[in-house]
C-alpha positions as CSV (number, residue, x, y, z in Angstrom):
1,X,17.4,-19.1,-1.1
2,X,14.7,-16.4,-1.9
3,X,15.1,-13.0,-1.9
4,X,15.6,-11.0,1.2
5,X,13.1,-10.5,3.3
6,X,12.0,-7.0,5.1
7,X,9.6,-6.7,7.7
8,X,6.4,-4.6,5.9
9,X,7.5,-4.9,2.9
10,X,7.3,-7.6,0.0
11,X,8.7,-7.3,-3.8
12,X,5.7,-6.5,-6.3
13,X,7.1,-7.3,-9.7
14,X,10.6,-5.5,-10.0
15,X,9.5,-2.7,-7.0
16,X,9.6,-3.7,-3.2
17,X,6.5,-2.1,-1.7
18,X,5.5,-1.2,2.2
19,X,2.5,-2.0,4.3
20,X,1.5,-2.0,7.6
21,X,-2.2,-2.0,8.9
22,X,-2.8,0.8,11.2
23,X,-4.6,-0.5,14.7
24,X,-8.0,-0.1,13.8
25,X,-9.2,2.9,16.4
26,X,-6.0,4.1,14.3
27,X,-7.6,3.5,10.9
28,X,-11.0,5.0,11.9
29,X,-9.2,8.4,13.3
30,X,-6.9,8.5,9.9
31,X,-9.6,7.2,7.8
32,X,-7.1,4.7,6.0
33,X,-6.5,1.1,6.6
34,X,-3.2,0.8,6.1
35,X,0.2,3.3,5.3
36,X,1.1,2.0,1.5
37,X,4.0,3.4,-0.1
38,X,6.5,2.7,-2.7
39,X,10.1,2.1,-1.8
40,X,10.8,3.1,-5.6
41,X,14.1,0.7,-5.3
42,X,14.8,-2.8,-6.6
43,X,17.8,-3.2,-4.6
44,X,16.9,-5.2,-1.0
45,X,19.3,-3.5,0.9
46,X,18.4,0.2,0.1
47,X,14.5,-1.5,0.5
48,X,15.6,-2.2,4.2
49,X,16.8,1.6,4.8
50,X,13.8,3.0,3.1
51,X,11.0,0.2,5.0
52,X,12.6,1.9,8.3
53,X,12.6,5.1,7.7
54,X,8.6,4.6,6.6
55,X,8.1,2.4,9.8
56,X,9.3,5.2,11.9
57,X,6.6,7.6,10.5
58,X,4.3,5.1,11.2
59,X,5.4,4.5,15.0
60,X,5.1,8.2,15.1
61,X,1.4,8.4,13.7
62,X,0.4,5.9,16.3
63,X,1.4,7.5,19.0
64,X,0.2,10.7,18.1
65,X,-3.1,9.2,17.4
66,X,-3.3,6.9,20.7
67,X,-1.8,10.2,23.5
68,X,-4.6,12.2,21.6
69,X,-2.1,14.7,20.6
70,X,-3.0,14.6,16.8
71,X,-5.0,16.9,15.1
72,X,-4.3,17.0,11.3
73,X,-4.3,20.4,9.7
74,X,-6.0,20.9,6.2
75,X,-3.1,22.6,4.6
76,X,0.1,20.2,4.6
77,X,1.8,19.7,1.0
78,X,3.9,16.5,-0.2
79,X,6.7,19.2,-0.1
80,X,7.8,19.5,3.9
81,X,11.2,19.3,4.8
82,X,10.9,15.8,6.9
83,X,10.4,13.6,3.7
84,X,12.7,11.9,2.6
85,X,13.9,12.6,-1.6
86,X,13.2,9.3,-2.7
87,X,9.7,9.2,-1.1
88,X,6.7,10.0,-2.9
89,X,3.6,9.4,-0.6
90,X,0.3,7.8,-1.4
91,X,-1.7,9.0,1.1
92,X,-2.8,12.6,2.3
93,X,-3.0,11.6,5.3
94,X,1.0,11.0,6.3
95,X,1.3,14.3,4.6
96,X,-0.6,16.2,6.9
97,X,0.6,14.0,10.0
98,X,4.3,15.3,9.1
99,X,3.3,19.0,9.1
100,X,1.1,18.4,12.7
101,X,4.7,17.4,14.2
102,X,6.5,20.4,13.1
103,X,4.0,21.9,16.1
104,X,4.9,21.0,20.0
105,X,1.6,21.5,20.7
106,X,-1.8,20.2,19.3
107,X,-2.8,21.9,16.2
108,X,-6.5,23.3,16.3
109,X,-8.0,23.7,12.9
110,X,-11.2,24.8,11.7
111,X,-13.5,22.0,9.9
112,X,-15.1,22.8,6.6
113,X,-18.4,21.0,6.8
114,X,-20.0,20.0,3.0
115,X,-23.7,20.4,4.1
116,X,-24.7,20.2,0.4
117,X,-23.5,16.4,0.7
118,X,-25.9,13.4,0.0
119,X,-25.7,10.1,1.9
120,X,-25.8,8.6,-1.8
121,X,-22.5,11.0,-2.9
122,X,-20.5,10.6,0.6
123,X,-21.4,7.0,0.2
124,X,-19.8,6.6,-3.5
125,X,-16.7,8.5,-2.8
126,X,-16.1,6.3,0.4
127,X,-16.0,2.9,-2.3
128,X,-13.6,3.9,-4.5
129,X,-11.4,4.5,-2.0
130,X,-12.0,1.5,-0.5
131,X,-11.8,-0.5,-3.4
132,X,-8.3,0.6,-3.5
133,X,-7.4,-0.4,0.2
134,X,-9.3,-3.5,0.9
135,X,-8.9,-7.4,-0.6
136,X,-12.5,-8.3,-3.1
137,X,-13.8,-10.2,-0.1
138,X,-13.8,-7.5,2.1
139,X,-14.7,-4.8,-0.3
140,X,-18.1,-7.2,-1.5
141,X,-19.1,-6.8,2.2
142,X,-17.9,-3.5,2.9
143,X,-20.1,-2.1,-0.5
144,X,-23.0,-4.6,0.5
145,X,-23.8,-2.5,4.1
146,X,-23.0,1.1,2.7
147,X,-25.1,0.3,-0.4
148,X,-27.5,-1.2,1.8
149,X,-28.0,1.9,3.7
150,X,-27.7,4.0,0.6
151,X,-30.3,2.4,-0.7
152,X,-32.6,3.8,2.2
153,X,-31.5,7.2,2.9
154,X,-29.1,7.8,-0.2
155,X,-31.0,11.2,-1.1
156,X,-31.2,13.0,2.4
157,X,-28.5,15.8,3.0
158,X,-25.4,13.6,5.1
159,X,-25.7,16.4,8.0
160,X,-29.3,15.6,8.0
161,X,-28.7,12.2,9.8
162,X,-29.9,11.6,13.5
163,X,-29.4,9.6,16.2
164,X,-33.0,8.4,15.2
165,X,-32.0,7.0,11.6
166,X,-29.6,5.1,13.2
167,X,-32.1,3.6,15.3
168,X,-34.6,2.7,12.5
169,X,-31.8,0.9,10.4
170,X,-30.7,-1.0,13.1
171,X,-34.3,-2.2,13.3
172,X,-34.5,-2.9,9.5
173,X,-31.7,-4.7,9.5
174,X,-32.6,-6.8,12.0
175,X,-35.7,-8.4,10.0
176,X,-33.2,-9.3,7.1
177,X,-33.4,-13.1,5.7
178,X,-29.9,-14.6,5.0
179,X,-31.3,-15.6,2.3
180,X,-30.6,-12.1,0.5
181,X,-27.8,-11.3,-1.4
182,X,-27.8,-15.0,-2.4
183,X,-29.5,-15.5,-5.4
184,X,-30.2,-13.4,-8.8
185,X,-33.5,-12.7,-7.5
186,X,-32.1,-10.8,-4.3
187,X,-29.0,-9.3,-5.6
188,X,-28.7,-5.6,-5.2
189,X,-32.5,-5.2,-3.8
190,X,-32.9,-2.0,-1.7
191,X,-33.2,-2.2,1.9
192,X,-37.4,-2.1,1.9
193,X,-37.5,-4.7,-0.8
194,X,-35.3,-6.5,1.4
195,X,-37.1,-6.0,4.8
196,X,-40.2,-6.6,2.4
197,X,-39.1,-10.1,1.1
198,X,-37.4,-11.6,4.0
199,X,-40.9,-10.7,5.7
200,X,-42.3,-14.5,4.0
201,X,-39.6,-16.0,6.0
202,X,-39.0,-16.6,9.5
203,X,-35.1,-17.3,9.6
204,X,-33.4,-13.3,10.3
205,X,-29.8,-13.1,9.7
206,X,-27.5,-13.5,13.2
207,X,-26.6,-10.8,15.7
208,X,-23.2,-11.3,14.2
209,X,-24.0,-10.2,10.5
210,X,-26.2,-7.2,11.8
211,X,-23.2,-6.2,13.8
212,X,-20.8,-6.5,10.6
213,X,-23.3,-4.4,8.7
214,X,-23.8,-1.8,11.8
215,X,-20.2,-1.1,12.0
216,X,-19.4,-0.7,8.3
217,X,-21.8,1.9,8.0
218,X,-20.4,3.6,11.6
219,X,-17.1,3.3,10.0
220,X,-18.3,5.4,7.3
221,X,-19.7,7.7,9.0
222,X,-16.3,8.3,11.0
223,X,-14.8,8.7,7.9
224,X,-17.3,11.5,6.8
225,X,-16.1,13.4,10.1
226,X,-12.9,13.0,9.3
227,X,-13.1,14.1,5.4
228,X,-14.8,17.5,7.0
229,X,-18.3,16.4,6.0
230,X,-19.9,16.1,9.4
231,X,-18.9,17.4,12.4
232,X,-19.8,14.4,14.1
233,X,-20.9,10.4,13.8
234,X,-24.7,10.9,14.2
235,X,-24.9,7.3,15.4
236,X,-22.0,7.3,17.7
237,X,-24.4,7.3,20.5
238,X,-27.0,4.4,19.3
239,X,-26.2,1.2,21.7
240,X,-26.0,-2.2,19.5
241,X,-28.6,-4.2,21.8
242,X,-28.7,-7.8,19.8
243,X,-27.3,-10.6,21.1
244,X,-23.8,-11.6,19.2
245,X,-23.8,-15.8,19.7
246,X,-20.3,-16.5,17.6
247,X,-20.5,-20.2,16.3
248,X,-17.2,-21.7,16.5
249,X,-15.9,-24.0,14.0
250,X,-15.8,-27.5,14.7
251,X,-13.3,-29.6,14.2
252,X,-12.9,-32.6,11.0
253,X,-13.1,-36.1,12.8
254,X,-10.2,-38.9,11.6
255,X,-13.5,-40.3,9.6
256,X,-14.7,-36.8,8.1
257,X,-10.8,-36.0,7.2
258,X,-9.9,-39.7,5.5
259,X,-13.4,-38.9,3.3
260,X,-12.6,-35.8,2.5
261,X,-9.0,-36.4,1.3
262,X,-10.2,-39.9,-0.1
263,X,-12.4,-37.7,-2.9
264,X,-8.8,-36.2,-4.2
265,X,-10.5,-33.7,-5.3
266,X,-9.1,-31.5,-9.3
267,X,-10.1,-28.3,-7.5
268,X,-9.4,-27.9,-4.0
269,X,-7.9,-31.6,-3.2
270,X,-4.2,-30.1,-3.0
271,X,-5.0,-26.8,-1.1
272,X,-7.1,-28.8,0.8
273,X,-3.9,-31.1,2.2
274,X,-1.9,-28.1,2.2
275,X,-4.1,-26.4,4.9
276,X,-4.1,-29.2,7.2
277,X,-0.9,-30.1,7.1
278,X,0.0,-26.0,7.9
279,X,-2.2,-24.5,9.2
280,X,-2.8,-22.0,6.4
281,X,-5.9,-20.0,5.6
282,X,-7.6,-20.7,2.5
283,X,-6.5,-16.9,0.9
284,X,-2.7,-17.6,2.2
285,X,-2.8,-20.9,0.3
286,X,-4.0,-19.6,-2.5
287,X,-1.9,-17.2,-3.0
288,X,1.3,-18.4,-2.1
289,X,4.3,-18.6,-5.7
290,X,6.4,-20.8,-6.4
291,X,8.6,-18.3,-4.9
292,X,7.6,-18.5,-1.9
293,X,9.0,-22.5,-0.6
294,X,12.6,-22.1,-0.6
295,X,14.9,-24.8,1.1
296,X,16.9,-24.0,3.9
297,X,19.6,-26.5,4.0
298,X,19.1,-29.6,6.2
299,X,15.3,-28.6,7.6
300,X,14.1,-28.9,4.0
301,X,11.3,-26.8,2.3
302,X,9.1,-23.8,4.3
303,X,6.5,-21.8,3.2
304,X,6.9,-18.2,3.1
305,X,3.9,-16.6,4.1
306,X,4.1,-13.1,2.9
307,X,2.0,-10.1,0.5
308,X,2.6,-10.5,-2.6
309,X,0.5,-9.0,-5.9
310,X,-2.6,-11.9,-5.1
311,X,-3.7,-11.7,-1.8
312,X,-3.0,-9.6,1.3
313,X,-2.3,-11.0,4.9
314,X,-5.0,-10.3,7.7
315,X,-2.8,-9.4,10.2
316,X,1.0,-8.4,10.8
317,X,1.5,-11.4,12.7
318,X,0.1,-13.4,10.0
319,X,3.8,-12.5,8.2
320,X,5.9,-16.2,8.6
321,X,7.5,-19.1,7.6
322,X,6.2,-22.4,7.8
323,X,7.9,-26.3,7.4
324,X,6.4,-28.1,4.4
325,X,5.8,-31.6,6.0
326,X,6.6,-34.0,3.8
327,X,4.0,-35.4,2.8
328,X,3.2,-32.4,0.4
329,X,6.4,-32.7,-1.5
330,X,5.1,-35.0,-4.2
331,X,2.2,-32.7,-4.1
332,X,4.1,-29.3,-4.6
333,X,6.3,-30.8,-7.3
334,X,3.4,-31.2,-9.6
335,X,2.4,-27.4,-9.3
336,X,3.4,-24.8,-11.5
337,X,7.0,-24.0,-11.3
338,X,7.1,-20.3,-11.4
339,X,3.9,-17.9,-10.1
340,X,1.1,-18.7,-8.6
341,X,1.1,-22.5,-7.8
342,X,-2.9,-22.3,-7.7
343,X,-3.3,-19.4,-10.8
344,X,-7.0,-19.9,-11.1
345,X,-8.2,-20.4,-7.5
346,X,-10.1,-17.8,-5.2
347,X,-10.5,-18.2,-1.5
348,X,-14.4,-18.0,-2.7
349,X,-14.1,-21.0,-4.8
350,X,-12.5,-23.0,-2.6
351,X,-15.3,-22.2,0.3
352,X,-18.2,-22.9,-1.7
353,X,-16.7,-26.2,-3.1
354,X,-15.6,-27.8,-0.1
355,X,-19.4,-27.2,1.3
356,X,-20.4,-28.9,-2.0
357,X,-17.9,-31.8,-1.6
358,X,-19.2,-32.1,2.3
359,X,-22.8,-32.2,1.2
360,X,-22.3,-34.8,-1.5
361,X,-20.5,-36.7,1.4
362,X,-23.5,-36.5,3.7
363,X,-21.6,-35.0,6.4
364,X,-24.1,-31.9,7.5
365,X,-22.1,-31.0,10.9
366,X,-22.9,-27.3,12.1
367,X,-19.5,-25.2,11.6
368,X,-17.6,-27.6,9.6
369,X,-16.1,-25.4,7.0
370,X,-12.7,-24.9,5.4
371,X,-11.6,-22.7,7.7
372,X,-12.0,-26.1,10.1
373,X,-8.8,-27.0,8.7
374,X,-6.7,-24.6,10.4
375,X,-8.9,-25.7,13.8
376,X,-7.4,-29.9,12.8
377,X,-4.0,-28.3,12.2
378,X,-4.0,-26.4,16.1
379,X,-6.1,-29.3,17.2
380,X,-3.6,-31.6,17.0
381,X,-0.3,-29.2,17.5
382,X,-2.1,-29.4,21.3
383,X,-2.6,-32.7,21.8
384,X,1.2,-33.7,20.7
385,X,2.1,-31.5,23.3
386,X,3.1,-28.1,21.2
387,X,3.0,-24.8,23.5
388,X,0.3,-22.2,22.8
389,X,3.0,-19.7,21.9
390,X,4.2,-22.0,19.8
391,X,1.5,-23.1,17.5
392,X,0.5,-19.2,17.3
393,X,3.7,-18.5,15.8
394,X,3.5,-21.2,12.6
395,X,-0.1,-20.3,12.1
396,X,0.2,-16.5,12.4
397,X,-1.7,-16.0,15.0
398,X,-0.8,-12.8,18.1
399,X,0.7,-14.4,21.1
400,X,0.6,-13.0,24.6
401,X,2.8,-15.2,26.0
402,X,3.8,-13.0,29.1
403,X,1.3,-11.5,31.1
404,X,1.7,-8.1,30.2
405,X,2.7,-9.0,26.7
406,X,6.1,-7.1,26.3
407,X,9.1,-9.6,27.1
408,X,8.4,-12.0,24.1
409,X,6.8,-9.5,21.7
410,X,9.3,-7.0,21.8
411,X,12.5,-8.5,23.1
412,X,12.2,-11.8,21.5
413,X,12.6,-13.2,17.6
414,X,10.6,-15.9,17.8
415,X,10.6,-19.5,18.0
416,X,13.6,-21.3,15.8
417,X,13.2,-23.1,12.5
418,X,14.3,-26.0,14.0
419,X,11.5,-25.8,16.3
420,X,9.4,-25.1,14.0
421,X,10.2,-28.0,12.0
422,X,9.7,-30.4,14.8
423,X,6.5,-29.2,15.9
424,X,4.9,-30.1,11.9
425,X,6.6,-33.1,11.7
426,X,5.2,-34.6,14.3
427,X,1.7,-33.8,12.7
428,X,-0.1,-37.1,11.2
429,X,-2.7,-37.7,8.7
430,X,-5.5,-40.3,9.9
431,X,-4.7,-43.8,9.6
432,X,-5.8,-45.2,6.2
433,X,-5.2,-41.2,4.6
434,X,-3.7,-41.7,1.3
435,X,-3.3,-37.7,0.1
């Protein structure tokens, strides 16, 4: 059996560690992702006290947050009263929170505005803090938009932005090639050598990717507000107009699955049949330890999908446990047995060489990517019959499975392991598969 596990919190080395994403109109207000904090204990069961006592501050930062009750004062030290003796926070922010509720009414403070602040200076201090907070993937697109716009305006005075700016990048943006950022040649070119190349081109990068970009820099700019260096978001009041079309992904034929399988491919072959037969996303399969199957008695092996020190989950209810199907025994017992069971794979390698294993197949379908594994896995969960709720909770997705929510989220633990065990068994490989 592995070691216990406590909801938020996962064992980094000899340390268990807490985590919990803040909702995101949460994060923006707080300017932090996530509360992060060391339990500073080995021990599990001291772990569980501590992840509660942590997960009650961060019930009480939401709600003071979402009533609109919160207004963090300046002045709050590490030192007040209401933290606990083993607790050593990480973030300014829960420091201040836990003088603001010391006060039954809303604290009003007086914001210190920087107005000797550049756009290029705000914009550096925001990345190293978010280099800390957010997984390489996200970081690389988080530092491509700010940059981006850094490159254009990086020298003006931050309280020197208008609504009009906003406007104007939104327009620049919009004659951007997806073709930079791509190659050696484009890598790291300002925004008007950008606009300026893509302008040989016809294709324009989607409504989607200029909203990514759009709201990374908004987000930003929320943060400025809240570190004291504007008053407001200049831009809070310029209206995204293009049209978002999301592509969804399709799903692998019988035919498209038995070839891709067939090429038993060194790199990504296993994760490959791992993500099928699961459900997983590409970063949750990397990542997962040996640690992380254990064998619980009669219904065999599961997957614990959990933090650990490689990869991050992408939501809360991303946090489960899921059946091995058997067909991946043979294939797990060849993998390392201790740490990482793929040590040298990133979710990046195994994208880009599953497009390079389709193309050498000749099979050029529009949103067939490796993400279209998890679609085959749900795919077929439906048509053996498997309840929605169901299927969300082995593949970590949020389930509303009452109308308003409540009764099954709140009052319910879930779906068994024995359920869950029936529902991937019943999952089958294409005829003529041989993993």
């Amino acid at each position: 059996m592995s070691s216990a596990r406590i909801r938020y919190a996962y064992l980094k080395g000899q340390t268990w560690l807490y985590r919990r994403n803040y909702p995101k109109e949460v994060a923006a207000f707080l300017g932090q992702q996530a509360l992060k904090q060391s339990l500073k204990t080995s021990d599990a069961k001291v772990a569980r006290q501590r992840a509660a006592e942590v997960n009650t501050r961060y019930e009480e930062t939401v709600d003071q947050v979402l009533s609109g009750a919160l207004s963090l004062p300046q002045s709050a030290t590490l030192s007040d009263a209401s933290t606990s003796e083993w607790a050593t926070p990480s973030e300014l922010a829960l420091a201040r929170l836990r003088a603001t509720l010391e006060h039954s009414e809303p604290v009003k403070y007086q914001q210190v505005v920087q107005p000797k602040a550049t756009v290029q200076e705000a914009a550096r201090r925001y990345l190293i803090l978010r280099q800390n907070e957010l997984r390489p993937s996200g970081f690389k697109s988080v530092r491509y938009s700010i940059e981006l716009f850094s490159s254009k305006y990086g020298t003006r005075k931050l309280v020197e932005l208008a609504r009009e700016d906003g406007r104007e990048f939104l327009s620049l943006i919009a004659q951007l090639s997806p073709t930079i950022g791509k190659s050696e040649r484009t890598r790291g070119m300002s925004l008007a050598a950008s606009v300026d190349w893509s302008s040989h081109g016809k294709a324009k990068i989607t409504g989607r990717t200029q909203r990514r970009i759009w709201s990374q820099v908004c987000h930003w700019l929320d943060w400025c507000v809240y570190e004291g260096e504007l008053v407001a978001n200049p831009f809070s009041s310029v209206r995204f107009e293009a049209k978002v079309r999301h592509q969804p992904y399709a799903v692998p034929t019988d035919k498209e699955v038995r070839l891709l399988l067939a090429q038993a491919d060194p790199i990504i072959g296993k994760v490959l049949l791992i993500c099928l037969l699961s459900g997983m996303r590409a970063g949750e399969a990397a990542g997962l330890l040996r640690e992380d199957l254990v064998t619980k008695g009669n219904l065999g092996g599961f997957f614990l999908v959990r933090p650990n020190q490689l990869r991050l989950l992408k939501t809360d209810a991303a946090e489960r446990q899921v059946p091995v199907h058997s067909t991946l025994d043979p294939v797990l017992a060849k993998l390392p047995s201790a740490g990482p069971l793929f040590p040298d794979l990133k979710v990046n390698d195994i994208t880009k060489r599953f497009a390079r294993i389709r193309q050498a197949l000749g099979i050029d379908r529009q949103g067939l990517v490796f993400h279209s594994t998890r679609k085959w896995f749900i795919t077929q969960c439906e048509r053996t019959g498997v309840p929605e709720h169901f299927t969300a909770s082995i593949v970590g997705h949020k389930s509303a499975r009452s109308e308003n929510g409540i009764t099954y989220s709140i009052y319910s633990a879930g779906i068994s392991d024995e359920q869950k065990r029936h529902i991937v068994d019943q999952i089958r490989l294409p005829a003529g598969c041989s993993p």
